[in-house]
Structures are given as C-alpha cells and as structure tokens.
C-alpha positions in Angstrom: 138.3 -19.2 -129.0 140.1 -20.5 -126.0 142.1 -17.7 -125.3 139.0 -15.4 -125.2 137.5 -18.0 -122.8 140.6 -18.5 -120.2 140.8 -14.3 -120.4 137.3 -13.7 -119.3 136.7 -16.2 -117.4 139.9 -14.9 -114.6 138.3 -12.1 -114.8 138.6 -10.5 -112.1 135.3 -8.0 -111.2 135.6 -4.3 -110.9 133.9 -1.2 -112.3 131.5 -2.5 -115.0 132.7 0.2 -117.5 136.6 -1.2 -117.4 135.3 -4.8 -117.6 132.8 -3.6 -120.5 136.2 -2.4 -122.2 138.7 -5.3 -121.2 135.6 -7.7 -122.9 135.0 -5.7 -125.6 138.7 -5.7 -126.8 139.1 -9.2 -126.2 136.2 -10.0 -128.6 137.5 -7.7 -130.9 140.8 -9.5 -130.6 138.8 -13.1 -131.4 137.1 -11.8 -134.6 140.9 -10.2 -136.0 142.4 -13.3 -135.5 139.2 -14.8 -137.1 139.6 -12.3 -139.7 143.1 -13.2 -140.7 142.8 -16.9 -141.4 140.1 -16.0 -143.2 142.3 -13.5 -146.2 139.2 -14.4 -148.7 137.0 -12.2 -146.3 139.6 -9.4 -146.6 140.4 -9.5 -150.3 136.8 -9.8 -151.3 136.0 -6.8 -149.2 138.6 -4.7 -151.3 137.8 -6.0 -154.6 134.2 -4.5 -155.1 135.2 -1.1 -153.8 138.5 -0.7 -156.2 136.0 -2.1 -159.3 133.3 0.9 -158.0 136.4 3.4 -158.2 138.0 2.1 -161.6 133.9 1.7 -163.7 132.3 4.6 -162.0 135.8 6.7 -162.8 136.3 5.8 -166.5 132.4 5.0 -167.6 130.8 7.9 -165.9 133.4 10.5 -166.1 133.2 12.9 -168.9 129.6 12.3 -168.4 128.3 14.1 -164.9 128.1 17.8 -165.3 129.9 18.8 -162.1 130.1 22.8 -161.2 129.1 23.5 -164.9 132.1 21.2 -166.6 132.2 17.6 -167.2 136.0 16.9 -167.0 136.3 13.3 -166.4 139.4 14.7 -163.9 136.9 17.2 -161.8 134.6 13.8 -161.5 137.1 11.8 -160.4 137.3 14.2 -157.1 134.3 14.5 -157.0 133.5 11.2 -156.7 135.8 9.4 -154.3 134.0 10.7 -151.3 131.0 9.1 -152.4 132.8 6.3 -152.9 134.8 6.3 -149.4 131.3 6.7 -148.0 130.1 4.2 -149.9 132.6 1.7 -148.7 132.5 2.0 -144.6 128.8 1.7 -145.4 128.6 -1.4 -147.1 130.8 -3.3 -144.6 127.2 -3.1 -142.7 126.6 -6.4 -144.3 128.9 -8.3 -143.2 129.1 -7.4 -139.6 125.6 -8.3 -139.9 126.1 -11.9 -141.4 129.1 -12.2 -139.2 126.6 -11.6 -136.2 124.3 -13.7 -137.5 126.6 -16.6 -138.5 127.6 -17.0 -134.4 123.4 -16.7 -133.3 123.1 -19.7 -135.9 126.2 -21.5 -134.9 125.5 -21.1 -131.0 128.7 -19.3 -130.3 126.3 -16.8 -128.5 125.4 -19.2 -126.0 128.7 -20.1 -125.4 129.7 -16.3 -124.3 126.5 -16.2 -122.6 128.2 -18.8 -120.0 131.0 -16.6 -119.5 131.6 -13.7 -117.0 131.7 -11.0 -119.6 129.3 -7.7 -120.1 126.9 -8.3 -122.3 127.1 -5.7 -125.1 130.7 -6.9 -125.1 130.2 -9.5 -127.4 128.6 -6.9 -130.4 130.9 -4.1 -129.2 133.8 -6.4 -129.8 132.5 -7.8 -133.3 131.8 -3.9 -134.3 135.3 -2.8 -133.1 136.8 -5.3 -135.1 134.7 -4.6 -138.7 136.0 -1.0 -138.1 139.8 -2.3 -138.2 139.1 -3.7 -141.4 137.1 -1.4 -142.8 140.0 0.9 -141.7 142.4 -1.5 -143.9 140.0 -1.0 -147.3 139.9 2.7 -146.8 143.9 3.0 -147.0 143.9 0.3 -150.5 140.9 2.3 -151.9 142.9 5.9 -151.0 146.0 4.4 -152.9 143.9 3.1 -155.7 142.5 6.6 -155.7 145.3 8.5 -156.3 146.7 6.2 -159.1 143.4 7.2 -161.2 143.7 10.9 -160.3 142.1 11.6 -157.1 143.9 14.2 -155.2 143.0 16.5 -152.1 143.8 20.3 -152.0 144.0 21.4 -147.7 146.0 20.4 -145.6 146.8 16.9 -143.6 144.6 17.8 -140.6 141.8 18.4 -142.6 142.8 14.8 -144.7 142.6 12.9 -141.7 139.7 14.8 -140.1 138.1 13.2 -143.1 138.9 9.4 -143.1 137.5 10.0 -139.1 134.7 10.9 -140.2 134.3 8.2 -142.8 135.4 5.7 -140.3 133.2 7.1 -137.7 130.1 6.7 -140.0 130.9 3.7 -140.8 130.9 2.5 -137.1 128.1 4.0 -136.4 126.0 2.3 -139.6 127.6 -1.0 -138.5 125.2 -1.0 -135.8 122.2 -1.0 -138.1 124.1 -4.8 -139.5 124.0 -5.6 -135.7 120.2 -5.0 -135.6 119.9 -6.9 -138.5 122.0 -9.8 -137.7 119.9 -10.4 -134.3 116.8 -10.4 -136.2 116.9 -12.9 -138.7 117.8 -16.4 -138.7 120.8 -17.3 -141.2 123.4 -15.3 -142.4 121.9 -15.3 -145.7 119.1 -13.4 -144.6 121.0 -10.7 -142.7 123.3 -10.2 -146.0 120.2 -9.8 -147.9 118.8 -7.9 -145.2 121.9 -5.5 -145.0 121.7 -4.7 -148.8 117.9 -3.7 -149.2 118.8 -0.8 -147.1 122.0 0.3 -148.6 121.2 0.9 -152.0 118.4 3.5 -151.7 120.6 5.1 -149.0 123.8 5.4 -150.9 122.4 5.9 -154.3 119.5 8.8 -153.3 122.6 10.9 -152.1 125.1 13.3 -153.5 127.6 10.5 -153.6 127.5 9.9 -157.2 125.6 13.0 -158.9 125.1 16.4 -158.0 121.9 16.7 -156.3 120.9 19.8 -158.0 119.9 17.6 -160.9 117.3 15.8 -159.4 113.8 16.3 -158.7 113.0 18.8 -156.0 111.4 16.4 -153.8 114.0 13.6 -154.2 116.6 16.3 -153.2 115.3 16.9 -150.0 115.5 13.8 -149.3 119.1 13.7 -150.6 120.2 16.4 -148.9 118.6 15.3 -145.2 120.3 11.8 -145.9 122.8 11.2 -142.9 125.0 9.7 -145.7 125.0 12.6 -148.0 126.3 14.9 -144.8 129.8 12.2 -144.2 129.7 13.0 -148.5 129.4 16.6 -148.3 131.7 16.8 -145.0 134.6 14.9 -147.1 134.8 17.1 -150.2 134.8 19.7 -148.1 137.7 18.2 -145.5 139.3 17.2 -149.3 138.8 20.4 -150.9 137.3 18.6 -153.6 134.5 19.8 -156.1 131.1 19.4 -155.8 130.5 21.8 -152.3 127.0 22.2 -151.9 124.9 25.6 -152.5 122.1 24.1 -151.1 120.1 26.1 -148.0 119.7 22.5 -146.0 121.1 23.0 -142.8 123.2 19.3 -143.4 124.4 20.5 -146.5 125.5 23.7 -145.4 127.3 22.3 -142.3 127.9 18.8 -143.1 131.0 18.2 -140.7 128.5 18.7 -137.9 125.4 16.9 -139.5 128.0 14.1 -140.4 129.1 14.3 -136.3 125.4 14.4 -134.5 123.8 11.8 -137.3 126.5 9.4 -136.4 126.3 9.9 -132.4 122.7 9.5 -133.1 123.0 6.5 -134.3 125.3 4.5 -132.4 123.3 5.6 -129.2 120.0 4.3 -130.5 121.1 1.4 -132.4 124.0 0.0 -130.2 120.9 0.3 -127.1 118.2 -1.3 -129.8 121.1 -4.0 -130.8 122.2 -4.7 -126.8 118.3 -4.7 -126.0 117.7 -7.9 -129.1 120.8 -9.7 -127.8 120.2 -9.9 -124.3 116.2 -11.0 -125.6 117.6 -13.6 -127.8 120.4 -14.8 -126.2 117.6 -15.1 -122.8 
C-alpha cells in the first residue's frame, strides 16, 4: 500500500486522461499484488468453474437434445461457451465484495487523500479482476479440452472469442462496482452480486437450446446481453448450437455481444464513478 501511496503522491500533474491511466494501473498493480498473497482467492475462483464444466458435462450430457441429437460429445461443445460466459460473469461478485470490503475498511478514504483521479481507484480494482479472470479462462479452456471440448475455425476466430468473453466480463464487472458502493459489508454485495446472476445466466442459451422453451421466456433469452457473448462464441468456436432464431442478437451475436458490452461499461462505469465520488464526499 505504500508503494501506491509514494507513486501517486510524486505525481507530477499533466493531461487528466494520462494521469487517469498512470492511477488506474497503479491500483491495478495494488489489488495483483493483493491478489497473490491471497492464492485462496485464486484457487477458489477456479474450483467452481472446473466443477460446472466436469457435473454439467457428464450429468447433463446425453440428456439435451442439441440440433436433433443428444450426443453427450455434441453437448460438450455446445456447452463450454455457456460456461466461459458463465465464468467472466460470475467474477461480478467479487469485484463487488472486494469494493465493498475497502468502503468498510476505510481504504477509500485513504485514496481519497491522495492526488489521484477519481474513477482511478474502481478502474484499477476492475482492471485487475479482468487479469484474473483472464487466468480462470485459460485453466477452464485446458480443463475443456481434457473432457472433449474442441473448436473447428481458425486461431483468429479462437481468440476473437476469449475477447469477447473477457470483454463481457469487464463490462459486467461494473455492475459488482455498483453493487459494492451500495451496500454496507461485503456480505451484502456478494449476496447482492448473485441475485442477479442466476436469472441472467440461467434464462439464456448457455445451457439449453432456447428453442425448447416457452415462447415468451425465449424472447427474453434471446434479447439477453449474455446469451449474445453465448451465441457470438459458438459461432467464433464453430461449435453447435448456432441459433435459427429471427432476433436481431441471435442472428448477429458478435455485434450484439460488442454494443451490449460498450453499453454497459459507459453507463455503469459513469453510475459507479457518480456513487463513489457521493460516498467517498
């Protein structure tokens, strides 16, 4: 914590954008370091994905009808984009108990006595869950391929994938940064961060095919910003499961996955920067 305070504080001033960067990166830096004297935070984080992978893998598959089969292998690709989703997703939580944890420690107040731009501080914490959430992804893509998962285009489109994922992620990260500055323990804000998640990632085509459910529940599937990153990764993966649905998301889920997540890093980053400056006044 001393190193972040001598760096801001000789500071020197300049354009506000470069010192919103330079402050940014050096909270980032804190909460890494943070991070890795901390390996339970780490290991934890990869457990529950790699357990989602391995039950929903060998209990479900052989079970979903997927394109008119229900080959537990054709499941198996079908469902590790859900589950990627799924993952960058959930780290919501914890970025929001991790923000909350330094509102109820005072740590806020301690930046707020430093030289530094003000969205730095959630900017920093943000930039830093998306390293780690980075980390899980390349475990749970391993894991993946050691129970069968495999992509059929080529590396550009691989990658242009796990971007996407990583960018959704970010983006939902700022939801847990909302969160975080409105409650008042960490308990609360990991509480807070999981009501949400489960209605968003399970009323999607992350797990089932979303022809099989009620009409109106479809829609709502198929206009979730999290079933677009879904859609957008089989697509990028060449995996089964590509949607013949007329939704505009679901036929052209890299850009739905693209403007939902600019959308909501613009919003919520302004929402989040607008409840920390109110409750760090």
């Amino acid at each position: 914590m001393s190193a972040v305070t001598d760096a801001v504080r000789i500071a020197a001033p300049g354009n506000p954008l470069v010192q919103s960067v330079r402050d940014s990166l050096i909270v980032a830096k804190r909460n890494l370091i943070r991070m890795a004297r901390i390996p339970e935070v780490i290991i934890f984080g990869l457990v529950q994905p790699i357990m989602f992978v391995v039950l929903f893998s060998y209990v479900f598959g052989g079970s979903m009808n997927i394109g008119g089969t229900t080959s537990p292998q054709v499941y198996r690709e079908f469902l590790m984009a859900g589950i990627f989703a799924q993952t960058v997703t959930f780290a919501t939580a914890g970025a929001g108990a991790g923000i909350a944890e330094d509102m109820h420690k005072g740590l806020i107040d301690r930046f707020r006595s430093l030289p530094m731009a003000r969205g730095a501080v959630l900017t920093g914490r943000t930039l830093a869950d998306l390293v780690q959430t980075a980390l899980t992804l390349l475990v749970l893509a391993v894991v993946a391929l050691l129970v069968g998962w495999r992509t059929h285009t080529g590396a550009g489109e691989v990658l242009a994938a796990f971007g996407l994922l990583l960018l959704s992620g970010y983006a939902f990260t700022w939801i847990g940064a909302v969160i975080g500055l409105s409650v008042r323990t960490p308990e609360a804000a990991t509480s807070g961060g999981l009501v949400w998640l489960f209605p968003v990632t399970f009323v999607s085509n992350a797990f089932v095919d979303t022809d099989q459910m009620t009409p109106w529940l479809r829609h709502i599937a198929e206009w979730n910003p999290f079933s677009a990153t879904v859609q957008a990764c089989r697509e990028l993966f060449g995996n089964p499961g590509v949607s013949t649905s007329d939704a505009w998301p679901m036929q052209h889920p890299v850009w739905a996955s693209l403007i939902w997540s600019v959308l909501i890093i613009l919003f919520l980053r302004t929402l989040a920067v607008h409840k920390y400056r109110s409750a760090a006044s």
